[in-house]
C-alpha positions in Angstrom: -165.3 -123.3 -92.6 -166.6 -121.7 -95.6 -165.3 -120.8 -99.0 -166.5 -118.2 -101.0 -165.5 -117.3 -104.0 -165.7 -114.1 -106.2 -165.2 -113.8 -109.8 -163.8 -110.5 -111.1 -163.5 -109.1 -115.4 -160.0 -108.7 -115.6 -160.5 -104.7 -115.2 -162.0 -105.3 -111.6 -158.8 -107.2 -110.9 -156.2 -104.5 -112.6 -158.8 -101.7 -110.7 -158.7 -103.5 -107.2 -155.1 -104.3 -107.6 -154.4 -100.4 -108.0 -156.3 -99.8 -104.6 -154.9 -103.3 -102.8 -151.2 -104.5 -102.3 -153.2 -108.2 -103.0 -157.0 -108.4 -103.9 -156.6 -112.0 -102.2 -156.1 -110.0 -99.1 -158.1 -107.1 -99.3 -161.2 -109.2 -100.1 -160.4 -111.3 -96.9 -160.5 -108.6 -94.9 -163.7 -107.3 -96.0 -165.4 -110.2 -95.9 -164.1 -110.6 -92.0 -164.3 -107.1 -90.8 -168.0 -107.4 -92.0 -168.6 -110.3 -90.3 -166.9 -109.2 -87.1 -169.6 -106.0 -87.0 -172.5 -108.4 -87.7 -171.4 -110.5 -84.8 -171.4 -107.5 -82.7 -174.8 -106.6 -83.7 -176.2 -110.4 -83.1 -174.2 -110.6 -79.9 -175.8 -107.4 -78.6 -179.4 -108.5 -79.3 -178.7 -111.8 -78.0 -177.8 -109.8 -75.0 -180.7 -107.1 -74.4 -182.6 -110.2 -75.4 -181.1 -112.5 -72.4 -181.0 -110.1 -69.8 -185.0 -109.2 -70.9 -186.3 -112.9 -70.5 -183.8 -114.1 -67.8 -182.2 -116.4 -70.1 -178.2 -117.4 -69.1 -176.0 -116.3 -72.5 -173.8 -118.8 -73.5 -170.0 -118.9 -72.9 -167.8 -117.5 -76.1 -168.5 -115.6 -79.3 -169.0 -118.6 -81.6 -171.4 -119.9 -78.8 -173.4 -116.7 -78.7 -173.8 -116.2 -82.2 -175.3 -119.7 -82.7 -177.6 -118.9 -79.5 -179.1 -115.9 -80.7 -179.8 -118.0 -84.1 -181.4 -120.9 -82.1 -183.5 -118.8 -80.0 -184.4 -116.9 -82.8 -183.2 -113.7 -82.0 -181.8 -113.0 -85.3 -182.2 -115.1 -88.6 -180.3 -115.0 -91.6 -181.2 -111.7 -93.8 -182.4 -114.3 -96.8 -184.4 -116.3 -94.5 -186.4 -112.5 -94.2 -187.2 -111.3 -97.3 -190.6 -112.2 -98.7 -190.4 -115.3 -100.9 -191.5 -114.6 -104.3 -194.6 -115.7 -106.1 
């Protein structure tokens, strides 16, 4: 498990909590509906990539994720940007 945590000014907190029953909440489920698509994404290249190279995909969405990392299907967006001078 991870924890992230965000800071807000006190008007991003009175602006979210306008828009959110609970900003504790609402934050939550951003950060895991965005997650969810991403792991769709991976899961789907980790697929076209299996079936392409005859490679048995592992058993289980956690399981997949972390193959498509270890086979290098997909890397972590900072691990791809260009590293500065």
């Amino acid at each position: 498990m991870v924890d992230i945590t965000v800071t807000l000014t006190d008007s991003e907190n009175k602006a979210l909590g306008y828009a959110a029953f609970s900003q504790q909440d609402w934050a939550d489920n951003a950060l895991k509906e965005r997650a969810r698509r991403a792991g769709d994404e991976i899961i789907a290249k980790l697929v076209t990539h299996c079936n392409a190279n005859e490679i048995a995909i592992a058993t289980g969405r956690d399981a997949q994720i972390t193959q498509a990392f270890d086979l290098g299907v997909v890397q972590l967006a900072a691990d791809s940007q260009p590293t500065p001078n």
